[in-house]
N, C-alpha and C positions, 0 to 999 in steps of 0.2 A: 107373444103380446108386445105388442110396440111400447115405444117411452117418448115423454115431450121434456126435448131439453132448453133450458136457459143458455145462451148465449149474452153474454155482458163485456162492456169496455170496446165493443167494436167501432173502428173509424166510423166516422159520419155519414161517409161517402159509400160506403154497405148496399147492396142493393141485397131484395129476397133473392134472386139468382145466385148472387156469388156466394150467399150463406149455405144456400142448399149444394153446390159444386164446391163448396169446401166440408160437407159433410157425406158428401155422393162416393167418395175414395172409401168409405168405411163400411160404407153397404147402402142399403132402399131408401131414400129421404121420401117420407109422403109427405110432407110441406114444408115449408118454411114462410116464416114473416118477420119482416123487422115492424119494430113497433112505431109508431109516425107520433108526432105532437099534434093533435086538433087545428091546434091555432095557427102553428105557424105553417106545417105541414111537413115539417124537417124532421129526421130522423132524431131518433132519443138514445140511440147508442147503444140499444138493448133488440135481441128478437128472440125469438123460438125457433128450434127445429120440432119434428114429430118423423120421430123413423119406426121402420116397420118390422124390426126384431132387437128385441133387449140389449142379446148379449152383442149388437152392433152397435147400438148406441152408449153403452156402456167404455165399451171401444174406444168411440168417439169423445168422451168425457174424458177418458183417463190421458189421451195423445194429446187433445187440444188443451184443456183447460193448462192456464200459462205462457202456453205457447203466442209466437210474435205474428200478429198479423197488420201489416200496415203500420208498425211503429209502435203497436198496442200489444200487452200482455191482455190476452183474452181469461173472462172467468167462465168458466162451462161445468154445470150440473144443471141434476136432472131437476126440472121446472116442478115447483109447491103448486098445488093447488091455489087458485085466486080467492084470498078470501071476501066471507060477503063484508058487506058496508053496514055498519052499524047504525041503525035508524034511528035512535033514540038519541045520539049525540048531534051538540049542536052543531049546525051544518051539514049534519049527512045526506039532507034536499039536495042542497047546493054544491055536489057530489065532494062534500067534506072539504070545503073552506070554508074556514071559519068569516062571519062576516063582523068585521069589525068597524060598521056604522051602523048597530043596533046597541040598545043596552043603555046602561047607566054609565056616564063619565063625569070627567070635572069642565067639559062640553057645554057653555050655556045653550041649553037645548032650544030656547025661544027664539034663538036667532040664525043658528048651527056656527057661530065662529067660536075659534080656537083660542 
């Protein structure tokens, strides 16, 4: 049974190729992705791998994690489950920012100045 590992602290400049070709020396990489920012569209320093036997990805976790890549000690283990978004708090719409132009303040509200 395969594993999806976390990858964290990697340079900027990461592409999903070179994360998967630094995980390919260990055995089958079935994907790889680095995570993007929405907005800006830049990397966020973090991805996943997903390889296609344990005891290699296992491997992979115990050689890398620490280890220096591009100037960075790399963190590597095996990837948590994403948990769900809690709907009943506030903000969980607004994929959990809080919005802080609702509510009661000391804000004359009649006019919005500060």
């Amino acid at each position: 049974m395969g594993k999806k590992i976390y990858v964290g602290n990697l340079p900027f400049t990461t592409t999903s190729e070179s994360l998967s070709e630094m995980f390919a020396s260990f055995g089958q990489v079935e994907s790889s992705k680095i995570v993007m920012d929405r907005d800006s569209g830049r990397s966020k320093g973090f991805g996943f791998v997903e390889m296609a036997v344990g005891d290699e990805a296992d491997s992979a976790i115990e050689k890398l994690h620490g280890s220096d890549y591009g100037g960075r000690a790399l963190t590597v283990n095996e990837a948590r489950p994403m948990e769900k978004k809690d709907q009943s708090r506030p903000g969980a719409a607004r994929g959990g920012r809080p919005d802080f132009n609702r509510g009661t303040s000391s804000v004359d509200q009649s006019s919005n100045r500060w």
